[in-house]
BALOBA-1460 file (C-alpha; in Angstrom, 3 decimals):
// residues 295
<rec num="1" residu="x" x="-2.121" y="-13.173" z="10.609"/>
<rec num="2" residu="x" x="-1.003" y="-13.466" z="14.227"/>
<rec num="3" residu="x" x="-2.686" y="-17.116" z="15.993"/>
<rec num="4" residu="x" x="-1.245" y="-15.295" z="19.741"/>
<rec num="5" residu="x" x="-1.308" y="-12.063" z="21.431"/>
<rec num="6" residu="x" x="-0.480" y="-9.396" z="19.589"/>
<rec num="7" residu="x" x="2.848" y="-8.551" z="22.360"/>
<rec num="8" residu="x" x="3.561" y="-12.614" z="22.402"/>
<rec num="9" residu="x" x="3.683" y="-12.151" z="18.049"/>
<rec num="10" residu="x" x="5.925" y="-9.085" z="18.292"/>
<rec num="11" residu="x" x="8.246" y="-11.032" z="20.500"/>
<rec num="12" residu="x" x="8.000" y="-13.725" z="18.408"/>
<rec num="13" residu="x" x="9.042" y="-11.935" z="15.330"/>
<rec num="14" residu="x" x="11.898" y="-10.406" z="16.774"/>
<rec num="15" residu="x" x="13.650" y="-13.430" z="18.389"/>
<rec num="16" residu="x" x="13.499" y="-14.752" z="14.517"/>
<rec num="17" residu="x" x="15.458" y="-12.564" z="13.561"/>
<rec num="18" residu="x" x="18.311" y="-12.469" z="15.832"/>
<rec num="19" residu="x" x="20.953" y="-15.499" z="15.728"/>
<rec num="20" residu="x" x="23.253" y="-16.791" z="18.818"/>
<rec num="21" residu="x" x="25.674" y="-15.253" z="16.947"/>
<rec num="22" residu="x" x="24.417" y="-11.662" z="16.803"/>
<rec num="23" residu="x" x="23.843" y="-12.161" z="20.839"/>
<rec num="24" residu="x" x="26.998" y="-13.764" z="21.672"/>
<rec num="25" residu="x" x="25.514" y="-17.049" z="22.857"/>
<rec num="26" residu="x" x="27.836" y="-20.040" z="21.805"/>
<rec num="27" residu="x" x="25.877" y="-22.328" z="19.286"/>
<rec num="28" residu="x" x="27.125" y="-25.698" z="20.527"/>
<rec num="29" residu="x" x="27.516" y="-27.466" z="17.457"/>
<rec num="30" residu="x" x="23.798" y="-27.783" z="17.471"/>
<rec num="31" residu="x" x="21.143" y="-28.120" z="14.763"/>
<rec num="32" residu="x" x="18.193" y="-25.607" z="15.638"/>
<rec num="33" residu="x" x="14.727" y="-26.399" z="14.433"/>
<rec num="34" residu="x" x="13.506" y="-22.423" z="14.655"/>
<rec num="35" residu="x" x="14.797" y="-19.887" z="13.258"/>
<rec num="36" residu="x" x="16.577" y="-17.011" z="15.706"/>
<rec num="37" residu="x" x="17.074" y="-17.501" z="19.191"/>
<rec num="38" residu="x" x="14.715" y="-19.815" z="21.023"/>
<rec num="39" residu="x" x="12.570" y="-18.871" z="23.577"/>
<rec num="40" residu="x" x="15.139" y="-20.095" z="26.785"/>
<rec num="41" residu="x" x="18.001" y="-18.374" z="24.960"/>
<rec num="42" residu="x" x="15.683" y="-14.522" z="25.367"/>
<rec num="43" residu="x" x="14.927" y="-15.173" z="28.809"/>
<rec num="44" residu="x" x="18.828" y="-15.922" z="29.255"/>
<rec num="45" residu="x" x="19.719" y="-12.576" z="28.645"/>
<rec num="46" residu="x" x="16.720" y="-11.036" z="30.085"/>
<rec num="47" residu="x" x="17.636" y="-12.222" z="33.237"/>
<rec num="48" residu="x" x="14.070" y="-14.156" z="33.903"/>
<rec num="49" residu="x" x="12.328" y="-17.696" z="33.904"/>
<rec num="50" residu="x" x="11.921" y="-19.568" z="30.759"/>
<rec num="51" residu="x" x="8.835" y="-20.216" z="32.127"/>
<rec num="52" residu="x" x="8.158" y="-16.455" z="32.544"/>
<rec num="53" residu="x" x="9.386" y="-15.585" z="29.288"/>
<rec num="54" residu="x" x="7.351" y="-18.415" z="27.507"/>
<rec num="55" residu="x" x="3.679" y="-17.261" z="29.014"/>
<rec num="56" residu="x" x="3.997" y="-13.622" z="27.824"/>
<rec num="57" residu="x" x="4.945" y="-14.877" z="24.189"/>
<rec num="58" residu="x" x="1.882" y="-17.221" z="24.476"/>
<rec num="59" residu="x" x="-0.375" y="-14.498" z="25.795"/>
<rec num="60" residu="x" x="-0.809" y="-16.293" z="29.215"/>
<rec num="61" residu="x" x="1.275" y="-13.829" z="31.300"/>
<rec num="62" residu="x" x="0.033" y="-10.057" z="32.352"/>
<rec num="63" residu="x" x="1.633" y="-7.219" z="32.088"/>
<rec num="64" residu="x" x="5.428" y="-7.335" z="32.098"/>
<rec num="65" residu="x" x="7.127" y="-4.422" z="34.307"/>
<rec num="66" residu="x" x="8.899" y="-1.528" z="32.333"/>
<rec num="67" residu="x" x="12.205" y="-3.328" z="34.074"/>
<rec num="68" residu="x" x="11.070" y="-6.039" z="32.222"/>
<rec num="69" residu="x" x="10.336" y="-4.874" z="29.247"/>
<rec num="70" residu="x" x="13.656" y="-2.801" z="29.103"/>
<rec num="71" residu="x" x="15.329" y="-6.573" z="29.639"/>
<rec num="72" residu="x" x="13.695" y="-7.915" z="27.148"/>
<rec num="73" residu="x" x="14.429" y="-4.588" z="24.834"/>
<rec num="74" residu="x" x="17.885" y="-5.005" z="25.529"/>
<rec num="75" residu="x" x="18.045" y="-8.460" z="24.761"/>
<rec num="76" residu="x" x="16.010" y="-8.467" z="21.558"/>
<rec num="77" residu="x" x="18.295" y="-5.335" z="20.357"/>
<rec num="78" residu="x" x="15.385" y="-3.317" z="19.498"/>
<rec num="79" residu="x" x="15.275" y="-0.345" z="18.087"/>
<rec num="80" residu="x" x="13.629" y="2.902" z="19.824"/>
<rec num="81" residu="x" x="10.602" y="2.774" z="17.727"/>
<rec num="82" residu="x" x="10.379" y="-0.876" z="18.569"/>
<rec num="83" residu="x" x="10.893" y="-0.121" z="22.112"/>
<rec num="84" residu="x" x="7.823" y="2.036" z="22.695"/>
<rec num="85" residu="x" x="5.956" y="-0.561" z="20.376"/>
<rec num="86" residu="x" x="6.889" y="-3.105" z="23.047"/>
<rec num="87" residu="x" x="5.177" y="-0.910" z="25.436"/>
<rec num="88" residu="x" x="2.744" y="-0.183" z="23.395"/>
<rec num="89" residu="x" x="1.869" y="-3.975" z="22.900"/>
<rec num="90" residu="x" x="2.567" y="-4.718" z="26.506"/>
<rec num="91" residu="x" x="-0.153" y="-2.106" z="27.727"/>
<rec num="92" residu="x" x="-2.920" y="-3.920" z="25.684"/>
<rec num="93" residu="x" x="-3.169" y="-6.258" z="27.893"/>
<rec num="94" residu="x" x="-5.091" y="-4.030" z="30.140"/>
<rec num="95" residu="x" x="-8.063" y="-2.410" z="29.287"/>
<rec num="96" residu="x" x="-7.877" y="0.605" z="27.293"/>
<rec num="97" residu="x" x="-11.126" y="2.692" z="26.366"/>
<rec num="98" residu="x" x="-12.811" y="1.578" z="22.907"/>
<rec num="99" residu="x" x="-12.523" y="4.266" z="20.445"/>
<rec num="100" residu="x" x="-15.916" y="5.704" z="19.018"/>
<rec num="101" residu="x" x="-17.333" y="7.761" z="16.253"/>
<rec num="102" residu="x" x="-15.905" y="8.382" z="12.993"/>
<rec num="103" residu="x" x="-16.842" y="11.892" z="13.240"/>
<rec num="104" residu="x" x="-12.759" y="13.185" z="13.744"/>
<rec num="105" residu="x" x="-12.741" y="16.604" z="12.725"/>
<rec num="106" residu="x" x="-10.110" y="19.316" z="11.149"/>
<rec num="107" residu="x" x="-10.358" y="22.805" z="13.196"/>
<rec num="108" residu="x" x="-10.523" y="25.906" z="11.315"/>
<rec num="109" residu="x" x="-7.430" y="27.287" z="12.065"/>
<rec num="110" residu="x" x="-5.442" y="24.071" z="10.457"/>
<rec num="111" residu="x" x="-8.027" y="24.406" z="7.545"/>
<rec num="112" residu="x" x="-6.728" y="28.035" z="7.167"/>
<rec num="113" residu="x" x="-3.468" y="26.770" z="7.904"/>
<rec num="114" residu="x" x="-3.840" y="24.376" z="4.709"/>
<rec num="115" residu="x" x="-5.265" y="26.973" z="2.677"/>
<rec num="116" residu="x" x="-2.378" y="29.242" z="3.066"/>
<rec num="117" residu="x" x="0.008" y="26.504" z="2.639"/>
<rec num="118" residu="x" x="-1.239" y="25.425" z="-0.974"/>
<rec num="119" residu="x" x="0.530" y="28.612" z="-2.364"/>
<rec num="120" residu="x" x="4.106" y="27.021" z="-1.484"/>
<rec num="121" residu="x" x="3.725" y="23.130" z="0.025"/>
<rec num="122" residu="x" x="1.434" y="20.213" z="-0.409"/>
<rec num="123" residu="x" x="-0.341" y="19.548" z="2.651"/>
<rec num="124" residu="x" x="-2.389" y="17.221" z="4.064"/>
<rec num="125" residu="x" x="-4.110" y="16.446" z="7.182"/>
<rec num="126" residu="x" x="-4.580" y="12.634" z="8.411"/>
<rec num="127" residu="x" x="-6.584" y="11.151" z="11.598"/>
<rec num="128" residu="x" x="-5.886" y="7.983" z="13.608"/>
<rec num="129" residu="x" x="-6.476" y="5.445" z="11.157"/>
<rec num="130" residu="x" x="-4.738" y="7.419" z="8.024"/>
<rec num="131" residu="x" x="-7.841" y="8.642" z="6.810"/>
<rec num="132" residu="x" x="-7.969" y="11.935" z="4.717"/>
<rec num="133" residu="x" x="-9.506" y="14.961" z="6.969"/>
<rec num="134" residu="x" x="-8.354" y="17.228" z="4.430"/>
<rec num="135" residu="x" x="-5.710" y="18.370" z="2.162"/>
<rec num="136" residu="x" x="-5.304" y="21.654" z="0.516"/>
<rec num="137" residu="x" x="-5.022" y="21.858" z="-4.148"/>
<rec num="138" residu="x" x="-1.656" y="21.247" z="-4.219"/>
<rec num="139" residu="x" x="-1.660" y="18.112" z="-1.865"/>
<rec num="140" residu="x" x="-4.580" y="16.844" z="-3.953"/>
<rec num="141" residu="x" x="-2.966" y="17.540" z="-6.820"/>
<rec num="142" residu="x" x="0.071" y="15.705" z="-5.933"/>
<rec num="143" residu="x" x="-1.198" y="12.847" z="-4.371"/>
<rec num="144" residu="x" x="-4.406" y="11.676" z="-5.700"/>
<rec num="145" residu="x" x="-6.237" y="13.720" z="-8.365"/>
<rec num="146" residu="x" x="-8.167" y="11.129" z="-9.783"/>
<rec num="147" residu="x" x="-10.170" y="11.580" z="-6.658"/>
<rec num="148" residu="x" x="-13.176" y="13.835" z="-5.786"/>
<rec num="149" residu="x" x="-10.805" y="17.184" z="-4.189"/>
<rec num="150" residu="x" x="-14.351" y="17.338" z="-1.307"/>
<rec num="151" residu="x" x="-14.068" y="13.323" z="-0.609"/>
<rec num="152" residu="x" x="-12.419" y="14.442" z="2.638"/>
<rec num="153" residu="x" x="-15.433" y="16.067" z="3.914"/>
<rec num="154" residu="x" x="-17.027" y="13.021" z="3.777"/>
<rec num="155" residu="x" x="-16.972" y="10.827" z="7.157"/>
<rec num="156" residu="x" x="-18.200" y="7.728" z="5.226"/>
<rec num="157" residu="x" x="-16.326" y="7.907" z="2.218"/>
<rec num="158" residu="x" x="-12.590" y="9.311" z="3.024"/>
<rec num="159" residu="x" x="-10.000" y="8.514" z="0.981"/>
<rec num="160" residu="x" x="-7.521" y="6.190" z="3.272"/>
<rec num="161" residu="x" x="-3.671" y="6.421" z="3.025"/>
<rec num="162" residu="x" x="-3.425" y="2.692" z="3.611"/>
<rec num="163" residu="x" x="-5.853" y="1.406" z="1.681"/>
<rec num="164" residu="x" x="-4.874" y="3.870" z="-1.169"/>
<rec num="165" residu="x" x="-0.879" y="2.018" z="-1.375"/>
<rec num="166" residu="x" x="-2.323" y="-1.255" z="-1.564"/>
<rec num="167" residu="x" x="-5.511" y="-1.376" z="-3.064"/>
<rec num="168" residu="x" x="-5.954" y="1.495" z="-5.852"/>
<rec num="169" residu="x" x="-3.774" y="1.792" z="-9.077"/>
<rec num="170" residu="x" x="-3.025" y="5.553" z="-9.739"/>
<rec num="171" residu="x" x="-1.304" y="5.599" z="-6.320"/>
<rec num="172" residu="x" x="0.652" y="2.495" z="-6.538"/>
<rec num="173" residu="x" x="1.657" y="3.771" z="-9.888"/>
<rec num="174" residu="x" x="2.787" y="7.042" z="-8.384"/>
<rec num="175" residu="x" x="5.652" y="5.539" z="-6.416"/>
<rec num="176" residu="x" x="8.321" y="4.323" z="-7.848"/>
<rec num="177" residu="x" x="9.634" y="2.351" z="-5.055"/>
<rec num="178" residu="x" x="6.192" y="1.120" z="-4.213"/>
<rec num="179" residu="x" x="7.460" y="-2.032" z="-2.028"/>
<rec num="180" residu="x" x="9.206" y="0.702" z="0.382"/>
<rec num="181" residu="x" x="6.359" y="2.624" z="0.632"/>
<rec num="182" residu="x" x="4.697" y="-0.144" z="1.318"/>
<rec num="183" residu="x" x="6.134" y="-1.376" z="3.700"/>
<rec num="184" residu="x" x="6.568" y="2.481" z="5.929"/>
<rec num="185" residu="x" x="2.731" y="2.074" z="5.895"/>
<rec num="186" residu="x" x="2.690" y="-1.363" z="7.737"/>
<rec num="187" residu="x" x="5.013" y="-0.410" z="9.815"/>
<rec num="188" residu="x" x="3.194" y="2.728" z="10.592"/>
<rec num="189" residu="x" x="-0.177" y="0.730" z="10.875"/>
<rec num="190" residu="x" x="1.429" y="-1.562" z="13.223"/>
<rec num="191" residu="x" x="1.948" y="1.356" z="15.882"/>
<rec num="192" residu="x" x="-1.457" y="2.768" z="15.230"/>
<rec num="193" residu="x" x="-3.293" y="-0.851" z="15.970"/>
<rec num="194" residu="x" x="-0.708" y="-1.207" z="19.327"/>
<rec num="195" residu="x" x="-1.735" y="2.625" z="20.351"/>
<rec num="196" residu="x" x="-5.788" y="1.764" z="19.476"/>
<rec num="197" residu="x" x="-6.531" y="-1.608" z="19.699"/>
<rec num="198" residu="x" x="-10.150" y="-1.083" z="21.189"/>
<rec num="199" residu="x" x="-10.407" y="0.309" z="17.697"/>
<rec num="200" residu="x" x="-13.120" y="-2.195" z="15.642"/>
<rec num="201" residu="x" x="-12.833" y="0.363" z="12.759"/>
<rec num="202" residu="x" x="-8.788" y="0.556" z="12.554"/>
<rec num="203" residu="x" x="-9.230" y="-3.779" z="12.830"/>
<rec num="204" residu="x" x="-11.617" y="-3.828" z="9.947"/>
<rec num="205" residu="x" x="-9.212" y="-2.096" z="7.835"/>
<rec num="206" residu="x" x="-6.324" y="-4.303" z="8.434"/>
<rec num="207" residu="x" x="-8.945" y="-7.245" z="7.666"/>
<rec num="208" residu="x" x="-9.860" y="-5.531" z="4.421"/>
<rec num="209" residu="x" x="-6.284" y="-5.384" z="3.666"/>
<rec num="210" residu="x" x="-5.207" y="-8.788" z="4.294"/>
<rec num="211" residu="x" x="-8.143" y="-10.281" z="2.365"/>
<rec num="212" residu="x" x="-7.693" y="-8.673" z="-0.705"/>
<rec num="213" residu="x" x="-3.688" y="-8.217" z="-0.920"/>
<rec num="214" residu="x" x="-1.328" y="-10.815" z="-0.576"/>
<rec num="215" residu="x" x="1.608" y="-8.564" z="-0.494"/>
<rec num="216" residu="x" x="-0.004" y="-6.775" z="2.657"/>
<rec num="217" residu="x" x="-0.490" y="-10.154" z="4.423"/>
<rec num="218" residu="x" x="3.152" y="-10.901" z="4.076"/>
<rec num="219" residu="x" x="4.319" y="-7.484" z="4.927"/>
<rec num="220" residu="x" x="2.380" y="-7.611" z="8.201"/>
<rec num="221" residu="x" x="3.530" y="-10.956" z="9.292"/>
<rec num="222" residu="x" x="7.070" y="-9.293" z="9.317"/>
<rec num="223" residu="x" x="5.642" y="-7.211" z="12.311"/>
<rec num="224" residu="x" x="8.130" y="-4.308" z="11.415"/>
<rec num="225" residu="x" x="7.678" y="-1.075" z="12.991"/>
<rec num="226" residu="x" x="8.033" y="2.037" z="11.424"/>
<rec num="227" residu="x" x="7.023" y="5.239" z="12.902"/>
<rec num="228" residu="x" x="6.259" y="8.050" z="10.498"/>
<rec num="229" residu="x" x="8.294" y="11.208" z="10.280"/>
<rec num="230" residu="x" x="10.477" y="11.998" z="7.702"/>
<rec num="231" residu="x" x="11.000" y="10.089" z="4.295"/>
<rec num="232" residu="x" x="12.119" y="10.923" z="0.823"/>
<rec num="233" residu="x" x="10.040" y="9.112" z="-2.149"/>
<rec num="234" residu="x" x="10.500" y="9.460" z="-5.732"/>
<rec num="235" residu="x" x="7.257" y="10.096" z="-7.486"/>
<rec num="236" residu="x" x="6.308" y="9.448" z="-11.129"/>
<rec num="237" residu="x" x="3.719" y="11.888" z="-11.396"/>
<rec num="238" residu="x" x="0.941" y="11.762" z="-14.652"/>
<rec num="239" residu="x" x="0.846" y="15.195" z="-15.173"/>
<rec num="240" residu="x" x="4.608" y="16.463" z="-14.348"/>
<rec num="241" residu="x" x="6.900" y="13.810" z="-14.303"/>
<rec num="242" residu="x" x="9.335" y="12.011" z="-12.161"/>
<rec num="243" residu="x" x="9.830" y="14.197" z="-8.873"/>
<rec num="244" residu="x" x="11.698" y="13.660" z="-5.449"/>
<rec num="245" residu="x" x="10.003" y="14.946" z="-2.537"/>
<rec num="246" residu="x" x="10.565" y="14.944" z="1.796"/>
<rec num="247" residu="x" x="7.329" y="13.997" z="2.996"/>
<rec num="248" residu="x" x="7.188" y="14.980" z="6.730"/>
<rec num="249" residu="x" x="5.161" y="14.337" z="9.692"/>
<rec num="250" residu="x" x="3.999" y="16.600" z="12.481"/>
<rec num="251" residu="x" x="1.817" y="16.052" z="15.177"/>
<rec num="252" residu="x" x="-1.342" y="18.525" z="15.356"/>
<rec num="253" residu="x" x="-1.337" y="20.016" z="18.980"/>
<rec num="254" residu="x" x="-4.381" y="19.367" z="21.228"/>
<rec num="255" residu="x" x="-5.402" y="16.823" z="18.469"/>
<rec num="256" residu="x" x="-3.342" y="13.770" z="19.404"/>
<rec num="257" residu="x" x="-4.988" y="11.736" z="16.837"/>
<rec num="258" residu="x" x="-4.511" y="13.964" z="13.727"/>
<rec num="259" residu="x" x="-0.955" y="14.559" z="11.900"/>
<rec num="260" residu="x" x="-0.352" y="17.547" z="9.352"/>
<rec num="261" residu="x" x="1.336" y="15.841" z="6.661"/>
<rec num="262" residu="x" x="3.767" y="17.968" z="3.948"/>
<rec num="263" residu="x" x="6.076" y="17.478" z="1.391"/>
<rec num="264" residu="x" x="8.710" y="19.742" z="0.000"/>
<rec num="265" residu="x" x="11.545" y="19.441" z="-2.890"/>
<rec num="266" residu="x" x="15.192" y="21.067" z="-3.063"/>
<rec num="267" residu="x" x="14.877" y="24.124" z="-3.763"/>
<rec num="268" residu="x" x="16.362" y="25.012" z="-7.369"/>
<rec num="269" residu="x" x="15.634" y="21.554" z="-7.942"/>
<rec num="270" residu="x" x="13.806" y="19.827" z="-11.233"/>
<rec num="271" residu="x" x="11.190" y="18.309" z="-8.407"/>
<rec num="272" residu="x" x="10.316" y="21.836" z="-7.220"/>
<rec num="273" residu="x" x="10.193" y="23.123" z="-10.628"/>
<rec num="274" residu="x" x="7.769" y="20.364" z="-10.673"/>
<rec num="275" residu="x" x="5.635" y="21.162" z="-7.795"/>
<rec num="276" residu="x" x="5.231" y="24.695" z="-9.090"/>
<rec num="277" residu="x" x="4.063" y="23.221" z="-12.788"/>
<rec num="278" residu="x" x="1.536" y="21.171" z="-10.628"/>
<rec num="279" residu="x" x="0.388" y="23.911" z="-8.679"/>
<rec num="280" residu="x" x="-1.014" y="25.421" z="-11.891"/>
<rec num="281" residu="x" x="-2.914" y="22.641" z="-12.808"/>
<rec num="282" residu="x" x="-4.823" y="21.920" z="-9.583"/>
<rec num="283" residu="x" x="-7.857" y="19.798" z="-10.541"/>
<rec num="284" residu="x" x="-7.912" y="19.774" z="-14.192"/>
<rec num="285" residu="x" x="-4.906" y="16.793" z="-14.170"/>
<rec num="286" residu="x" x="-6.465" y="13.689" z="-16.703"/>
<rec num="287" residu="x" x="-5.106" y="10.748" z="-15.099"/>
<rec num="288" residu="x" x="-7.098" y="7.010" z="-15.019"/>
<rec num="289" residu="x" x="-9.660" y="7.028" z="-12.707"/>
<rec num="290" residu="x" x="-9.533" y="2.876" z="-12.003"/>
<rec num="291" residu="x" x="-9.101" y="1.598" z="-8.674"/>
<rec num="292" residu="x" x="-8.146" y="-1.817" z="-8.654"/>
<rec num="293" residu="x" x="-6.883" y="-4.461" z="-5.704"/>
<rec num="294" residu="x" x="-3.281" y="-5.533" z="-5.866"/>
<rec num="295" residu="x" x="-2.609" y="-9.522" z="-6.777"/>
């Protein structure tokens, strides 16, 4: 896990990844000892101070201007998402409210919403650290019906996206290109942790992770960002069978916290041939009930 600042790790990560090379800096005929750029070679083409650049990685520097942070954007050749991350990071530094209460809350219009939407799409509705609000049959259905369809209404006991991909079976077994989805959910956890850290509850959870999966621990030393939105996964469903479906993201309005979460097939397709077999069968698919942690 990350022994500096959380903005002085993401910078960290980043410069590791880049060569001279890929920056156009000559090499020199040199040997380097680190991987990537070092630390002189970043503040080189951000245009400040080694010394500057070297106190924000090690956490010793406040907050860097947006000029700055564009710089050092530039320079690292990040990507959009890892942009606003960088401002994300670079914000901590200040002091943000902590956030309280796990009493987050689905309104009933987006219940209805759900409701109406089980006839055609699986749905889902997810707060600001991935837990379950609610989800209407068929998103149940798809995603997880070895679990209780009301655990949702429970602020104690929600099922949690995260913790589901890493840490219980049926849902690993569900996708077959697990490591992918994997890895979307660290990257997607490493936004929500920049955008909350006075969050104890969102830091528990990626304690819980790394102690009991190694493949999480690796994943979120990688610091990759991934925003969610739209992705296509291949499901190997119990009940109907291998299934491709767009799994999209939308922001809830006047609930920044809470996304509505759907997934759709081709239409004509074998996948939404699927969906409709599954949408029969709401609750009564048998599939293993074991949860178990990854190795």
């Amino acid at each position: 896990m990350d022994r500096t600042s959380p903005l002085g790790a993401f910078l960290k990560a980043r410069r590791a990844r880049l060569s001279p090379d890929d920056v156009g800096l000559p090499r020199y005929g040199d040997r380097r000892r680190v991987p990537g750029l070092r630390r002189e070679e970043v503040a080189l083409l951000a245009g400040v101070s080694a010394g500057y650049y070297t106190r924000l990685e090690q956490g010793r520097q406040a907050n860097a201007s947006p000029e700055v942070l564009d710089a050092l954007a530039r320079a690292l050749h990040l990507s959009p998402a890892e942009r606003d991350h960088l401002y994300d990071l670079s914000s901590t530094t200040g002091h943000r409210p902590a956030v309280s209460g796990d009493d987050e809350r689905v309104s009933a219009d987006l219940r209805t919403l759900l409701t109406t939407m089980a006839a055609h799409v699986p749905a889902l509705v997810v707060g600001r650290r991935n837990d379950v609000l609610a989800w209407n049959r068929t998103g149940h259905a798809l995603l997880a019906p070895h679990l209780d369809f009301a655990a949702p209404d429970d602020p104690g006991g929600r099922p949690n996206l995260s913790r589901m991909v890493f840490l219980d079976a049926p849902t690993r077994a569900l996708h077959r290109d697990w490591p992918a989805k994997a890895r979307a959910v660290v990257g997607n956890l490493r936004i929500l942790t920049a955008r909350n850290p006075g969050d104890t509850h969102l830091a528990a959870l990626i304690a819980e992770l790394a102690a009991r999966s190694a493949e999480f621990r690796s994943m979120w030393d990688a610091h990759t960002v991934a925003p969610c939105g739209r992705d296509v996964h291949t499901l190997a469903h119990p009940a109907v069978g291998e299934l491709t479906v767009t799994q999209q993201t939308f922001d809830v309005p006047k609930e920044p916290h809470q996304s509505l979460v759907t997934f759709t097939a081709e239409p004509g397709s074998p996948s939404t041939a699927a969906l409709e077999a599954l949408k029969t069968r709401g609750r009564t698919v048998d599939v293993p009930v074991a949860c178990a942690p990854t190795p």
